[in-house]
LUMDRENMAR-139176 format. One record per atom (N, C-alpha, C, O): atom name; x, y, z; residue number from 1. Coordinates in Angstrom, 1 decimal, m for minus. Example, Ala and Ser with C-alpha at 12.3 -4.5 7.8 and 13.67 -1.06 7.14 Angstrom:
2
('N'; (13.2; m5.7; 7.8); 1)
('CA'; (12.3; m4.5; 7.8); 1)
('C'; (13.2; m3.3; 7.8); 1)
('O'; (14.2; m3.3; 8.5); 1)
('N'; (12.8; m2.2; 7.1); 2)
('CA'; (13.7; m1.1; 7.1); 2)
('C'; (12.9; 0.0; 7.9); 2)
('O'; (13.4; 1.1; 8.0); 2)
This chain:
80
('N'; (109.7; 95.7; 124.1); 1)
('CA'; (110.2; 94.4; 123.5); 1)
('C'; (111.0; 93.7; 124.5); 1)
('O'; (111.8; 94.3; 125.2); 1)
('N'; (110.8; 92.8; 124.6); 2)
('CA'; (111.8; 91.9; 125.6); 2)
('C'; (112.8; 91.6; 125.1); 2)
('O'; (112.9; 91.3; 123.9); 2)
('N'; (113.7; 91.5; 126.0); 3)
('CA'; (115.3; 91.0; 125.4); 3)
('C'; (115.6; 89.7; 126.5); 3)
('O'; (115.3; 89.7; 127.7); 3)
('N'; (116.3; 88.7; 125.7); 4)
('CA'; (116.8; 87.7; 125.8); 4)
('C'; (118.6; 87.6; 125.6); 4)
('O'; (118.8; 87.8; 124.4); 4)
('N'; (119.7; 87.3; 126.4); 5)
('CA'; (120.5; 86.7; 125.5); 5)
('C'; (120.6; 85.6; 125.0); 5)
('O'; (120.0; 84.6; 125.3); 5)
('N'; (121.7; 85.9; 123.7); 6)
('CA'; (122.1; 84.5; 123.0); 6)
('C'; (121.8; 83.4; 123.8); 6)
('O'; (121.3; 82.5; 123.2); 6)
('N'; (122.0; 83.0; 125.3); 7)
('CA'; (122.4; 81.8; 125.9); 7)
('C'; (121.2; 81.5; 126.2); 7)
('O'; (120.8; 80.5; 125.6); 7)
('N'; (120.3; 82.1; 126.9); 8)
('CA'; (118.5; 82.3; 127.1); 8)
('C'; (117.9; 82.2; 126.2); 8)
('O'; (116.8; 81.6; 126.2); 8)
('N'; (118.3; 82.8; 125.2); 9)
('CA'; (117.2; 82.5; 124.0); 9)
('C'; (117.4; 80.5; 123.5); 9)
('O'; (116.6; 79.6; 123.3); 9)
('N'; (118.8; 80.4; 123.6); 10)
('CA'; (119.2; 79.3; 123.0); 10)
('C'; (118.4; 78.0; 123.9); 10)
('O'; (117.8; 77.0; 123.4); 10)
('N'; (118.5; 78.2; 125.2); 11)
('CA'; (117.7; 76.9; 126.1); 11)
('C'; (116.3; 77.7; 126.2); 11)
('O'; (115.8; 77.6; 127.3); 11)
('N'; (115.6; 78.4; 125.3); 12)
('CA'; (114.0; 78.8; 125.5); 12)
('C'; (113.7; 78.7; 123.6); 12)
('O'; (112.8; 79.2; 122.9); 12)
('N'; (114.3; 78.2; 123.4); 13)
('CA'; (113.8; 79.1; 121.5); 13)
('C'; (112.7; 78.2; 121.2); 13)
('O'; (111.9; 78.7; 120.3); 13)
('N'; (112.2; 76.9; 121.7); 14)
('CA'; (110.7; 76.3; 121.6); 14)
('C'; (109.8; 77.3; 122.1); 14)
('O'; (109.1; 77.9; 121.4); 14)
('N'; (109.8; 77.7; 123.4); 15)
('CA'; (108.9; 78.1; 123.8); 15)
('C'; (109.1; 80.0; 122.9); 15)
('O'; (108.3; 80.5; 122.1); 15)
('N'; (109.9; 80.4; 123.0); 16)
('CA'; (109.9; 82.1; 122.2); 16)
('C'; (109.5; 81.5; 120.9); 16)
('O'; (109.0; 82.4; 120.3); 16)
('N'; (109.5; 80.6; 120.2); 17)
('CA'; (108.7; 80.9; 118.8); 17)
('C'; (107.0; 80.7; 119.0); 17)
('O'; (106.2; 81.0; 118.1); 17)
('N'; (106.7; 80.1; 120.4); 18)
('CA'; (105.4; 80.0; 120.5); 18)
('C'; (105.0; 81.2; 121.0); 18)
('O'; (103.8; 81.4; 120.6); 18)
('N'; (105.6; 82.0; 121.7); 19)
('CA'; (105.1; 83.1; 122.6); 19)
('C'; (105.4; 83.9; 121.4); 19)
('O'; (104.5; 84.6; 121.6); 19)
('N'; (106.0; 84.3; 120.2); 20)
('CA'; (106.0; 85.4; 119.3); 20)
('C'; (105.0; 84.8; 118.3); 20)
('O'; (104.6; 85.9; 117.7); 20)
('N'; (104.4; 83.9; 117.8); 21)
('CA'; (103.3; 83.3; 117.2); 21)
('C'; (102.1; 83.5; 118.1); 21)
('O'; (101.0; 83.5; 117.5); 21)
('N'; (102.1; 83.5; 118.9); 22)
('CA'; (101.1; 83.8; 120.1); 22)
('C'; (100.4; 85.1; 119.8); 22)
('O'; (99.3; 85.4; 119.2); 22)
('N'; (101.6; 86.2; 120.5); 23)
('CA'; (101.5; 87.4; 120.6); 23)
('C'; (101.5; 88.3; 120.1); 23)
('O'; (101.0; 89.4; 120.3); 23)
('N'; (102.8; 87.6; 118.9); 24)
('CA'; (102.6; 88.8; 117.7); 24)
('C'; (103.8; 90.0; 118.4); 24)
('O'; (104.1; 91.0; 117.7); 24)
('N'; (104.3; 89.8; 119.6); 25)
('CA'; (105.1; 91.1; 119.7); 25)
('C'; (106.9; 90.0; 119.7); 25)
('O'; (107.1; 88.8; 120.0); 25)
('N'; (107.9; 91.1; 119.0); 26)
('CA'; (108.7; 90.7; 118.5); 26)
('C'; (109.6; 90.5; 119.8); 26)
('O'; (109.3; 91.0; 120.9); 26)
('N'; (110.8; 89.6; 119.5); 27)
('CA'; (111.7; 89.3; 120.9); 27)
('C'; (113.3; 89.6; 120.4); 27)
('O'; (114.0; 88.9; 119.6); 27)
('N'; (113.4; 90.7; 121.1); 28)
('CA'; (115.6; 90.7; 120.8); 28)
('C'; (116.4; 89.9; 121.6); 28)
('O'; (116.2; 89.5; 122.8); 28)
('N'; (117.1; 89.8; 120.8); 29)
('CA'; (118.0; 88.2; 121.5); 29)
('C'; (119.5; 89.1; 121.4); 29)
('O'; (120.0; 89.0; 120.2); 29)
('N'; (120.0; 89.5; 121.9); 30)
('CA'; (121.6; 90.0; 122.2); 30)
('C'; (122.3; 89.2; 122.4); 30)
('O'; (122.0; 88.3; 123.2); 30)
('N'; (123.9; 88.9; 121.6); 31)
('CA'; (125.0; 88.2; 121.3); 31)
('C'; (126.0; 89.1; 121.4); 31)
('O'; (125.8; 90.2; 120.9); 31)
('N'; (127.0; 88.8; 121.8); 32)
('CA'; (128.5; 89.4; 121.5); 32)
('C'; (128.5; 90.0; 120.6); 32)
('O'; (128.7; 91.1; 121.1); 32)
('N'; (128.4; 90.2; 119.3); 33)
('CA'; (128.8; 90.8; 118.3); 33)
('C'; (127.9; 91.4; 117.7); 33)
('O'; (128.2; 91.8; 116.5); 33)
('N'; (126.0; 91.8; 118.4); 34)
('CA'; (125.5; 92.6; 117.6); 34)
('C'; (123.6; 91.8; 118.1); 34)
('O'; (123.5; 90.6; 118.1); 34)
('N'; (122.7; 92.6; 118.3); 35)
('CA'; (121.7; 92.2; 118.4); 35)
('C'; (120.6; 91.2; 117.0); 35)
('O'; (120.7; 91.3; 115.8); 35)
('N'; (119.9; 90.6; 117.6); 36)
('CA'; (118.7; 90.3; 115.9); 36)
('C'; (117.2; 90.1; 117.1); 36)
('O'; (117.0; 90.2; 118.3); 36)
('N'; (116.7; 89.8; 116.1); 37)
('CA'; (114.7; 90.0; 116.3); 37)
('C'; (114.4; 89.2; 116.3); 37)
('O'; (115.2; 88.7; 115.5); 37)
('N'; (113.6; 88.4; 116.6); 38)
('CA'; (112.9; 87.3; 116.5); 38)
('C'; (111.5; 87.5; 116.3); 38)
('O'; (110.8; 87.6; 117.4); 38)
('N'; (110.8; 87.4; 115.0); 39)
('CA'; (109.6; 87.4; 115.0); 39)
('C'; (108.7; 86.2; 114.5); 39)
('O'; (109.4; 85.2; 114.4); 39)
('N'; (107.5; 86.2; 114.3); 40)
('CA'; (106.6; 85.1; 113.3); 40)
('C'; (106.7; 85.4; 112.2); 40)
('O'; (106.8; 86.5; 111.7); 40)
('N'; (106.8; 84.3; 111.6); 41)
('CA'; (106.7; 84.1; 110.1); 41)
('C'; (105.8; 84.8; 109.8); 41)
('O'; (106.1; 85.8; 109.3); 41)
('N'; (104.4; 84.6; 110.1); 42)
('CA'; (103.8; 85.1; 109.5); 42)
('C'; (103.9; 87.0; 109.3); 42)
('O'; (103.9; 87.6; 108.2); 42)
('N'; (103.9; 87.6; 110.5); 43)
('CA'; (104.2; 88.9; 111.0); 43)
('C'; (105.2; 89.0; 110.2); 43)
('O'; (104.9; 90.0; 109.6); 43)
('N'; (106.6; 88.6; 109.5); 44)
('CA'; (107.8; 88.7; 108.6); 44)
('C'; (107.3; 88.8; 106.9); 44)
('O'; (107.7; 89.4; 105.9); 44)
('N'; (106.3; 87.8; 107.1); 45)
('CA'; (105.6; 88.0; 105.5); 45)
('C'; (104.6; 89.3; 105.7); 45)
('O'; (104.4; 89.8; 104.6); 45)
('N'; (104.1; 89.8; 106.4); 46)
('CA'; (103.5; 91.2; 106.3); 46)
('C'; (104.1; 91.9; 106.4); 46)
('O'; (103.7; 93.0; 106.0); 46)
('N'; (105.4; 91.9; 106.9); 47)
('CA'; (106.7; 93.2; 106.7); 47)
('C'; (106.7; 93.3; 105.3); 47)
('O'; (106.4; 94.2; 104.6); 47)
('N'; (107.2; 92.2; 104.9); 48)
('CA'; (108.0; 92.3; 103.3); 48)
('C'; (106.8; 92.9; 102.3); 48)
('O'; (107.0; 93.7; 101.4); 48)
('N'; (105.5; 92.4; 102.6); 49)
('CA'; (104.7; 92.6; 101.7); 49)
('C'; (103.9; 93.9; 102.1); 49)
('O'; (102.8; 94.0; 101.6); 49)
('N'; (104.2; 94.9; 102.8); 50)
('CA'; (104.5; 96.3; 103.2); 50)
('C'; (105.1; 96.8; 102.8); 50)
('O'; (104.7; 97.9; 102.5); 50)
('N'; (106.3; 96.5; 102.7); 51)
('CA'; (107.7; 97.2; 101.6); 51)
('C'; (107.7; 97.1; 100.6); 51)
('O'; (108.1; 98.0; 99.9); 51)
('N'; (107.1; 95.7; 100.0); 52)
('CA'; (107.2; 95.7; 98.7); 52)
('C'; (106.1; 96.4; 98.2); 52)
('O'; (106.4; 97.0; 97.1); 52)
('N'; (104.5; 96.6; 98.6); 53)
('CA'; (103.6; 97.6; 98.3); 53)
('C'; (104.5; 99.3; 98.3); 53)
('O'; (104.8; 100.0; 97.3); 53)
('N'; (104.8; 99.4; 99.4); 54)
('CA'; (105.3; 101.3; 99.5); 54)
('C'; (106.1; 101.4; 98.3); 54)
('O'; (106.3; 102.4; 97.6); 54)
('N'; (106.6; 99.9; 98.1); 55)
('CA'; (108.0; 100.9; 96.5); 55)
('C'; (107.4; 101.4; 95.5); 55)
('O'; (107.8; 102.3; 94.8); 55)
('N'; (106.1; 100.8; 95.3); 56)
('CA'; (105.1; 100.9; 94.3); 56)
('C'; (104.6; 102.2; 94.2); 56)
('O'; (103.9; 102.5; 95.1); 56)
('N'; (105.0; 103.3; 93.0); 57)
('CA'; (105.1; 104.6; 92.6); 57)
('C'; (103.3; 104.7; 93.2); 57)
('O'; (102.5; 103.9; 92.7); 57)
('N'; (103.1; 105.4; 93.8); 58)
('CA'; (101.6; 106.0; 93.9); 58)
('C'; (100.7; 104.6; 94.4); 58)
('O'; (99.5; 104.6; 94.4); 58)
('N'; (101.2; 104.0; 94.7); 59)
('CA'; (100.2; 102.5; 95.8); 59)
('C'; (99.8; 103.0; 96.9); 59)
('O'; (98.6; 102.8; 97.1); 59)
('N'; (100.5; 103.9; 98.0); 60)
('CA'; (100.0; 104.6; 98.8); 60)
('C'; (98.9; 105.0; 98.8); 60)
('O'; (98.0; 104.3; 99.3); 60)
('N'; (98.7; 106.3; 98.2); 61)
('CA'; (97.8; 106.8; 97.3); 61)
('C'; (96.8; 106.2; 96.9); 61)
('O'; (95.7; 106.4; 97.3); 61)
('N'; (97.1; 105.3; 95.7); 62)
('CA'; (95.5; 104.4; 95.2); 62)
('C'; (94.9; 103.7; 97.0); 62)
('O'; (93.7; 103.9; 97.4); 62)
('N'; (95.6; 103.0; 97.7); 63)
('CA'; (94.9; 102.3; 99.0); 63)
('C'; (94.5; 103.2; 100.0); 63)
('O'; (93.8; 102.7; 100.9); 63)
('N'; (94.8; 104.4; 100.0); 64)
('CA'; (94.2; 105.7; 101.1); 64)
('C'; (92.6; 106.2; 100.1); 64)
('O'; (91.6; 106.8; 100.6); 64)
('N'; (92.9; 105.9; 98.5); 65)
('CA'; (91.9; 106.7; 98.3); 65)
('C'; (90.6; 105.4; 98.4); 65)
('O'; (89.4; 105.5; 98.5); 65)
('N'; (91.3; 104.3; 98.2); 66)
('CA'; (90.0; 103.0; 98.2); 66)
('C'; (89.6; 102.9; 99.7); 66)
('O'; (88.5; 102.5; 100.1); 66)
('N'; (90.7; 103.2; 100.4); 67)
('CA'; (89.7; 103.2; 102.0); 67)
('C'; (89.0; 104.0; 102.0); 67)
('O'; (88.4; 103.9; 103.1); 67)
('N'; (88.6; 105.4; 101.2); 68)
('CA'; (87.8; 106.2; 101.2); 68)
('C'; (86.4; 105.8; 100.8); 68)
('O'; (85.3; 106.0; 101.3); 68)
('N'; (86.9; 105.1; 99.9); 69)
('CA'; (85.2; 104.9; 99.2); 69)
('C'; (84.3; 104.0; 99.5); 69)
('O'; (84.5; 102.8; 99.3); 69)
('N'; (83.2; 104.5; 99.9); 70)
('CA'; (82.4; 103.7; 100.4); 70)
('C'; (82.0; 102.3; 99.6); 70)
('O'; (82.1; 102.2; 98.4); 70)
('N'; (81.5; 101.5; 100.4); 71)
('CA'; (81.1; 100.3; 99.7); 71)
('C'; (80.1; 99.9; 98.7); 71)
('O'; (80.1; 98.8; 98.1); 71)
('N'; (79.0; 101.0; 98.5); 72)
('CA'; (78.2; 101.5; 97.7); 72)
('C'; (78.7; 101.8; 96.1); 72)
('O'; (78.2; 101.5; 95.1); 72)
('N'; (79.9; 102.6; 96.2); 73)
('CA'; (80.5; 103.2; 95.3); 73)
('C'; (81.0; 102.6; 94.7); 73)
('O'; (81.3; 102.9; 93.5); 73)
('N'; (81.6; 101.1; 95.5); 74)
('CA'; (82.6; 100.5; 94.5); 74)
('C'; (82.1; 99.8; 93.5); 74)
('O'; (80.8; 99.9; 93.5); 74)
('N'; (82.5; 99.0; 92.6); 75)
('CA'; (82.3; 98.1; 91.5); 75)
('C'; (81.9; 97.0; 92.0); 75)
('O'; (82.4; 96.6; 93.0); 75)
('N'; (80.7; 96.1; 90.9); 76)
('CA'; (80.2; 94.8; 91.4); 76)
('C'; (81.1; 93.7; 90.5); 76)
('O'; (81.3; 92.5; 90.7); 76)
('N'; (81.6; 94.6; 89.6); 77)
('CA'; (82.1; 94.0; 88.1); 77)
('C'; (83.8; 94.4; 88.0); 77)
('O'; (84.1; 95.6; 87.7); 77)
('N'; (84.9; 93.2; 88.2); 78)
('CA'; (86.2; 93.8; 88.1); 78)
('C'; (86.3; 94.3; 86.7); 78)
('O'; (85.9; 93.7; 85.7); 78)
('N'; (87.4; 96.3; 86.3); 79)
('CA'; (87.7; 96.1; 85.0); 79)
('C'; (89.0; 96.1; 85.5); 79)
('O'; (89.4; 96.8; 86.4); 79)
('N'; (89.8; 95.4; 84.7); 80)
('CA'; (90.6; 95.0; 84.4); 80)
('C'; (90.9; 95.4; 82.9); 80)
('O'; (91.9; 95.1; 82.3); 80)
């Protein structure tokens, strides 16, 4: 991960939101009082909606066993 300080990051932060939307790999930016991350939006909405899947009692589970199953096997018809 690359690191930037607060002051570098501050006279580059056009170009680091393009290079982390780019590349997808995240950027630490160090300040006095404690590091933060800088990632894409979009990459930030796949975190959250990663965590919010794992809370989900046995979600794991059901998406390891549906990558199991072949494409043949599955349903043409949702039940719901």
């Amino acid at each position: 991960m690359t690191t930037f300080t607060a002051t570098e990051a501050r006279k580059n932060i056009y170009s680091l939101v393009d290079e982390v939307n780019e590349s997808h790999e995240a950027i630490q930016i160090q300040g006095k009082r404690g590091s933060a991350v800088l990632i894409a939006e979009g990459d930030w909405r796949v975190l959250q909606e990663t965590l919010y899947l794992s809370s989900i009692p046995g979600m794991k589970k059901s998406i390891l066993k549906g990558m199991r199953t072949s494409v043949r096997k599955c349903s043409k018809k949702l039940v719901w």
